[in-house]
N, C-alpha and C positions, 0 to 999 in steps of 0.2 A: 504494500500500500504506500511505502512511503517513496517508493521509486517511482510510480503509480504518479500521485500527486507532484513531487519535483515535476516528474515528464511533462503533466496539465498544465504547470504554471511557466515551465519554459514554452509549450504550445501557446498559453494565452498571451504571455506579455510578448513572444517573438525575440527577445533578449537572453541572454543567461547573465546572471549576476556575477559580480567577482569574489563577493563575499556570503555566505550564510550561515546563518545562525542555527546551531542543533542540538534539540536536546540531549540527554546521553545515554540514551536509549541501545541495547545491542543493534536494533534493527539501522537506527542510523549509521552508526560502524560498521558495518555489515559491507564485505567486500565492492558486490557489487553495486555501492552507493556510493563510496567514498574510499577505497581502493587506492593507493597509490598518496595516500596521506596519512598522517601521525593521528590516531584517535587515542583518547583515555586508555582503550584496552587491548592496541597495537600502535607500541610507540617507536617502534621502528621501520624504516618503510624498507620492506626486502627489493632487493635487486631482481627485475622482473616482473614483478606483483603486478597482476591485473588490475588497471585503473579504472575503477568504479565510475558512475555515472558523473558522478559531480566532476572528478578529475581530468574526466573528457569533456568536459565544458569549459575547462576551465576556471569554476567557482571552486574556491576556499572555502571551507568549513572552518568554522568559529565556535566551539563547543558551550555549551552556557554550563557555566561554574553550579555546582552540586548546591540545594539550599539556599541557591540566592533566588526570591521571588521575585526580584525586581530586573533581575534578568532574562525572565521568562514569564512577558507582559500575559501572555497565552494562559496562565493557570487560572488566575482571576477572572479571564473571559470565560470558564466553565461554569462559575458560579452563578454569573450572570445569565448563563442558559438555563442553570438550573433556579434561578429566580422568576423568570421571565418566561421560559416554556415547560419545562418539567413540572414545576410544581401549579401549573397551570389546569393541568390535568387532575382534579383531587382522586382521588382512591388506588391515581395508576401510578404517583409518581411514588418512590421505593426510597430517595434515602440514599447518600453519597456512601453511607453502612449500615452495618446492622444496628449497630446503636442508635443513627439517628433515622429508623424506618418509622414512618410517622403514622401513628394510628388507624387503622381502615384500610389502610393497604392490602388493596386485596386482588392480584394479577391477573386470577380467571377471571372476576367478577368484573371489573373495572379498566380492563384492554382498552386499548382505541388504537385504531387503525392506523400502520404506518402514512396512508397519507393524510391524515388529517393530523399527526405531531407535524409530519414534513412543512404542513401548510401552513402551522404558528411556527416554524422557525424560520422559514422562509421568511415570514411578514418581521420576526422579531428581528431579524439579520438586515432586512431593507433597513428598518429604521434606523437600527443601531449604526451601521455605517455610513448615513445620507443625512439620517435627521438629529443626531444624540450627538452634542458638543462633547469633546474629551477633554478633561483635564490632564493626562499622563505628562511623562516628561518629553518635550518637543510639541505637543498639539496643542496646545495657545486657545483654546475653546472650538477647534475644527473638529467637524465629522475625520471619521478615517479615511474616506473617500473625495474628500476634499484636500488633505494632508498630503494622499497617495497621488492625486493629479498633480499637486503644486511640487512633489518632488519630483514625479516622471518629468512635468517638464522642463524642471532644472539639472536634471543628470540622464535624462535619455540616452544624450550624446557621449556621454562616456561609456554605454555598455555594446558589446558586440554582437550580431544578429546572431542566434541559434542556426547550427546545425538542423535541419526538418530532419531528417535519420535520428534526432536524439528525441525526438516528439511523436515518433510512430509507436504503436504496439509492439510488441516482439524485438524492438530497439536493443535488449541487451543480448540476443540472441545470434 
């Protein structure tokens, strides 16, 4: 999945980045993702080593430091899902654990349909990124998507067009 999505977002933006940011996840370190670079759990790069995806683009991996949540703006956006769509749902939504599974929860009883979660996060996601000003550091009270136009347009020019062989199916094949 997560070569999967790299491939969509080099598809979408037409660019490959120089830099990215990763969690520390095995699946990120994982040869054919990042192949041909120093991770947490291969710090040495062998001679010969098949260059993972990211390598053949070109993009650096940037590992985010263990425990720091302000490095990984991404954690706190789950909560937000689970404030805004999950628990939106009463009876189905279950609880980030077992401790915090909240009363009534009841899975046969209170199901709803994948597309009708799909459809409030879909709506919850429009807004969050077009209409919800951010505070974080860097976004000055802009949406995300108003943040993400004003720097495409000021550093477009710096990134190089993708490879389309890195954006097909079957690409690491």
């Amino acid at each position: 999945m997560v070569i999967a999505a790299f491939g969509m977002a080099l598809e979408r933006a037409g660019v490959a980045p120089k830099t990215a940011k990763l969690d520390n996840g095995r699946e990120y370190a994982a040869k054919a993702f990042t192949g041909g670079q120093a991770t947490r759990y291969r710090f040495k790069i062998m001679p010969g080593e098949q260059p993972g995806i990211m390598t053949k683009t070109g993009t650096k991996a940037e590992w985010s430091k263990p425990y720091k949540g302000r490095d990984k703006p991404i954690e706190s956006f789950w909560n937000f899902v689970a404030n805004h769509v999950d628990k939106h749902f009463e009876g189905a939504y279950c609880g980030k654990d077992s401790a915090s599974k909240p009363e009534g929860y009841d899975p046969k009883k209170h199901a709803i349909p994948i597309a009708e979660y799909a459809a409030r996060l879909e709506q919850m996601l429009h807004w969050y990124n077009t209409e919800r000003p951010h505070t974080g550091d860097g976004m000055n009270g802009c949406t995300p998507l108003a943040k993400y136009q004003e720097l495409w347009e000021r550093e477009k020019h710096r990134f190089d067009p993708v490879d389309p062989a890195h954006t097909r199916p079957g690409w690491l094949g």
